[in-house]
Backbone bond lengths (Angstrom), bond angles and torsions (degrees), N, CA, C in turn:
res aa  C-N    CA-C-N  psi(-1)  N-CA   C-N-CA  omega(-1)  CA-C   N-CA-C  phi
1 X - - - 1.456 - - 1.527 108.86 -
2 X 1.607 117.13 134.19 1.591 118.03 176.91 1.589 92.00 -76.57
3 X 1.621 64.02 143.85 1.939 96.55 164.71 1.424 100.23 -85.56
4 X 1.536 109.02 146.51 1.457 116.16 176.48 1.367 117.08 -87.22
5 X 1.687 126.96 161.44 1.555 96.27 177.21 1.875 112.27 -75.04
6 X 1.257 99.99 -23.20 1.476 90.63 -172.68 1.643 103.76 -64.51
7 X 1.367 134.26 -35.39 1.326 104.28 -171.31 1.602 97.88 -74.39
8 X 1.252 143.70 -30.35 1.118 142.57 -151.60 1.589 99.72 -77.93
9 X 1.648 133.99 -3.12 1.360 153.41 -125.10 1.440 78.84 -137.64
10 X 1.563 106.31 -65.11 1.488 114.10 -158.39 1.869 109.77 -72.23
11 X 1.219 125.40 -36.14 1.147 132.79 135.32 0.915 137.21 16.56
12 X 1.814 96.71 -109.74 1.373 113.83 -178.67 1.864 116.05 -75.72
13 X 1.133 104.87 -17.03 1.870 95.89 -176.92 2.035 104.48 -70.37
14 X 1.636 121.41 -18.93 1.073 91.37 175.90 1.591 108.74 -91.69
15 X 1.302 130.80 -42.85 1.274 141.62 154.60 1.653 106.77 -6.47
16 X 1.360 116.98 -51.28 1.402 115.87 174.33 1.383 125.59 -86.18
17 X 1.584 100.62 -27.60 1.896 91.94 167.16 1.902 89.39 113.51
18 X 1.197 116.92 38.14 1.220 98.63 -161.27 1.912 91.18 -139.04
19 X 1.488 106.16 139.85 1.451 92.68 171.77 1.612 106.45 -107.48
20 X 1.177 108.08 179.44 1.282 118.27 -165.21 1.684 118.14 -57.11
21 X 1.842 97.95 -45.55 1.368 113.55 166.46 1.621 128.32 -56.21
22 X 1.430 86.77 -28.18 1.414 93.87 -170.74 1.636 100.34 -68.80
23 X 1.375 112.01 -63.62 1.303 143.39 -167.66 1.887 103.89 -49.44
24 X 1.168 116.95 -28.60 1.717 140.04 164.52 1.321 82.56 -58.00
25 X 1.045 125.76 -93.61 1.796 130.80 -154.70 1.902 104.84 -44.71
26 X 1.300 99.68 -44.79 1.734 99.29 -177.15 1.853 117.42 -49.95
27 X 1.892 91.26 -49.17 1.780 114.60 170.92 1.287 110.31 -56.05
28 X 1.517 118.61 -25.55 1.418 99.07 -163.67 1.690 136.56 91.94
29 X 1.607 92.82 8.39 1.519 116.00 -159.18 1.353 111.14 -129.65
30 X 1.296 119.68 170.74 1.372 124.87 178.45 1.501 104.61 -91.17
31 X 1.988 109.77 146.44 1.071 72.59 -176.32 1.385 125.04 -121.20
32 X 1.152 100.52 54.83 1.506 124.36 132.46 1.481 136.69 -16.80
33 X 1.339 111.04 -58.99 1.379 158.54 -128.31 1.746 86.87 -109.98
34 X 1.434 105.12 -70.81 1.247 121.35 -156.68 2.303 99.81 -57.68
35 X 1.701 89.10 -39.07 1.774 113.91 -169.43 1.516 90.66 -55.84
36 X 1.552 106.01 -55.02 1.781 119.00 -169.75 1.932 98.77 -43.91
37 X 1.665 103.42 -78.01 1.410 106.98 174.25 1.501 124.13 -25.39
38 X 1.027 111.26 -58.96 1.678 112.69 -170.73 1.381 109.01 -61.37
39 X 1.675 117.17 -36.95 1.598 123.37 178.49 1.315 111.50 -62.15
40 X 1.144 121.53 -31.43 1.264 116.22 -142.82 1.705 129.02 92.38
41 X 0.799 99.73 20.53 1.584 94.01 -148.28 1.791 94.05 -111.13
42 X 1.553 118.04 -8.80 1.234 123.68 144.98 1.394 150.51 -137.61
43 X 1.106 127.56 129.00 1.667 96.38 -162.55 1.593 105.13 -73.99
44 X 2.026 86.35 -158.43 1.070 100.90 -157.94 1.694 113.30 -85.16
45 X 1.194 152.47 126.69 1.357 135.25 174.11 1.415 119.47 -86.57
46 X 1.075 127.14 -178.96 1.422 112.91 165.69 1.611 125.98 -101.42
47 X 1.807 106.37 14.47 1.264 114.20 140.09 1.540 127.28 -79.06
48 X 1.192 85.11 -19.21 1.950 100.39 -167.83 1.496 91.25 -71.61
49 X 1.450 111.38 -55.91 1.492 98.97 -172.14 1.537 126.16 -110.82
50 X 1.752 93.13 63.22 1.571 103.67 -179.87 1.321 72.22 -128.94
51 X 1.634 141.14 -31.25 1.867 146.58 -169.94 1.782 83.60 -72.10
52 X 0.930 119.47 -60.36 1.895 128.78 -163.28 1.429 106.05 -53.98
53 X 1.646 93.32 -47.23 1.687 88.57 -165.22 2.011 112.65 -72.79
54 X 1.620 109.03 -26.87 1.423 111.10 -178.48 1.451 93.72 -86.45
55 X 1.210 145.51 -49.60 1.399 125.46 170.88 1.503 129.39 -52.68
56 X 0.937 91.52 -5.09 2.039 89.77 -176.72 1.637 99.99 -121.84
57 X 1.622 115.60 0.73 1.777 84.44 -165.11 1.254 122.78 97.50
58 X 1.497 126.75 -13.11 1.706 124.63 -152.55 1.916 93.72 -119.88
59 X 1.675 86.05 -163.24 1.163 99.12 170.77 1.775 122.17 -103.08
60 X 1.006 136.71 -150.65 1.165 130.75 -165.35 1.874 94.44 -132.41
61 X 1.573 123.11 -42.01 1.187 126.35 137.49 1.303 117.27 -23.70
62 X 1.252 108.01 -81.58 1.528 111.59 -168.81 2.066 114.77 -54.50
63 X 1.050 121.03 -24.91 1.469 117.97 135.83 1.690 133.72 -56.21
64 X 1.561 101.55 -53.18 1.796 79.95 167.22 1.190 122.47 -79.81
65 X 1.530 123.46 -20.65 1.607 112.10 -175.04 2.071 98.53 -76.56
66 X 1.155 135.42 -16.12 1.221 137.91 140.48 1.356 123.03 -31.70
67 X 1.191 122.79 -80.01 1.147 115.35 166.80 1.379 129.26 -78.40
68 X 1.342 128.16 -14.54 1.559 116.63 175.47 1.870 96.87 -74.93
69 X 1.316 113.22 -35.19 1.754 107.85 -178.75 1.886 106.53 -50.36
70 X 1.352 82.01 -62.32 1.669 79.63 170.58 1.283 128.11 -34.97
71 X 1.058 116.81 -62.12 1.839 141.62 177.32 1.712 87.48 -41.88
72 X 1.303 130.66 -74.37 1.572 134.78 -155.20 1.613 97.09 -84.70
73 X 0.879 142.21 39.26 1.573 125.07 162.69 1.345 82.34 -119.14
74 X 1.079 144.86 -77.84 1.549 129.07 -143.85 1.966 98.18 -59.10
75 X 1.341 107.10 -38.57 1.669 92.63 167.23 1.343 132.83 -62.25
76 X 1.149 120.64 -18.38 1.310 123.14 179.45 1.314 117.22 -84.96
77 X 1.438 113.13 -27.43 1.391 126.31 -165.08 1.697 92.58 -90.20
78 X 1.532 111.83 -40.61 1.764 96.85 177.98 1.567 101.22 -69.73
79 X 1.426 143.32 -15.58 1.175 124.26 -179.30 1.497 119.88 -96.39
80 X 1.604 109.22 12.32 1.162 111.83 175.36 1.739 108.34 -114.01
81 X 1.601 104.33 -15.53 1.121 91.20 164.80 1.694 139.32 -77.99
Protein backbone atom coordinates (compact mmCIF):
# COMPACT_ATOMS: atom_id res chain seq x y z
CA UNK A 1 0.00 0.00 0.00
CA UNK A 2 1.37 3.75 -0.99
CA UNK A 3 2.26 5.95 1.61
CA UNK A 4 0.62 9.29 1.20
CA UNK A 5 2.68 12.43 1.12
CA UNK A 6 0.83 13.89 3.95
CA UNK A 7 1.50 11.04 6.31
CA UNK A 8 5.05 10.87 5.06
CA UNK A 9 4.86 15.05 5.91
CA UNK A 10 3.27 14.16 9.15
CA UNK A 11 6.14 11.83 10.02
CA UNK A 12 9.07 13.14 9.33
CA UNK A 13 8.56 16.92 10.79
CA UNK A 14 8.39 15.34 14.36
CA UNK A 15 11.26 12.80 13.84
CA UNK A 16 13.27 15.99 12.99
CA UNK A 17 12.31 18.27 15.81
CA UNK A 18 10.45 20.55 13.67
CA UNK A 19 6.86 22.00 14.04
CA UNK A 20 4.67 22.59 11.39
CA UNK A 21 4.94 26.48 11.74
CA UNK A 22 8.27 26.37 11.91
CA UNK A 23 8.71 24.11 8.89
CA UNK A 24 6.07 26.89 6.87
CA UNK A 25 8.81 29.50 7.36
CA UNK A 26 11.70 26.97 6.06
CA UNK A 27 9.06 26.26 2.65
CA UNK A 28 8.55 29.65 2.28
CA UNK A 29 4.79 29.34 2.88
CA UNK A 30 2.06 30.15 5.06
CA UNK A 31 1.43 28.02 7.45
CA UNK A 32 -1.62 27.39 6.43
CA UNK A 33 -0.38 25.60 3.56
CA UNK A 34 1.91 23.44 5.52
CA UNK A 35 -1.75 22.51 8.11
CA UNK A 36 -3.54 21.91 4.44
CA UNK A 37 -0.49 19.36 3.45
CA UNK A 38 -0.37 17.28 6.48
CA UNK A 39 -4.44 16.91 6.30
CA UNK A 40 -4.69 16.04 3.23
CA UNK A 41 -6.72 18.56 2.32
CA UNK A 42 -4.20 19.49 -0.58
CA UNK A 43 -2.15 17.89 -2.88
CA UNK A 44 1.01 18.04 -4.01
CA UNK A 45 1.96 20.78 -6.84
CA UNK A 46 5.00 20.98 -8.51
CA UNK A 47 5.72 24.14 -6.59
CA UNK A 48 4.85 22.31 -3.49
CA UNK A 49 7.36 19.83 -4.31
CA UNK A 50 10.29 21.89 -5.51
CA UNK A 51 9.45 23.78 -1.39
CA UNK A 52 9.44 19.74 -0.12
CA UNK A 53 12.19 18.64 -2.03
CA UNK A 54 14.83 21.71 -0.67
CA UNK A 55 13.31 21.42 2.76
CA UNK A 56 13.68 17.82 3.33
CA UNK A 57 16.93 17.02 1.37
CA UNK A 58 15.00 15.13 -1.54
CA UNK A 59 14.00 15.46 -4.88
CA UNK A 60 11.03 17.19 -6.26
CA UNK A 61 10.21 13.72 -8.21
CA UNK A 62 10.41 11.93 -5.26
CA UNK A 63 7.33 14.15 -3.99
CA UNK A 64 5.25 13.66 -7.08
CA UNK A 65 5.92 10.03 -7.63
CA UNK A 66 4.66 10.10 -3.69
CA UNK A 67 1.76 11.42 -4.25
CA UNK A 68 0.72 10.44 -7.78
CA UNK A 69 1.46 6.52 -6.28
CA UNK A 70 -0.91 7.38 -3.73
CA UNK A 71 -3.51 8.86 -6.13
CA UNK A 72 -3.27 5.25 -8.35
CA UNK A 73 -3.50 2.53 -5.71
CA UNK A 74 -6.94 3.09 -4.55
CA UNK A 75 -7.72 3.11 -8.52
CA UNK A 76 -6.31 0.12 -9.32
CA UNK A 77 -7.54 -1.72 -6.47
CA UNK A 78 -11.31 -0.42 -7.36
CA UNK A 79 -10.57 -1.82 -10.87
CA UNK A 80 -9.50 -4.98 -9.65
CA UNK A 81 -12.18 -5.32 -7.49
Amino acid sequence: MAIHSDEHIADELPERGIAATAFAGVMGVDPGRVRCLVNAQVSVTADTALRLADAFGTSAEFWMRLHGDSDLAPAGAARIA
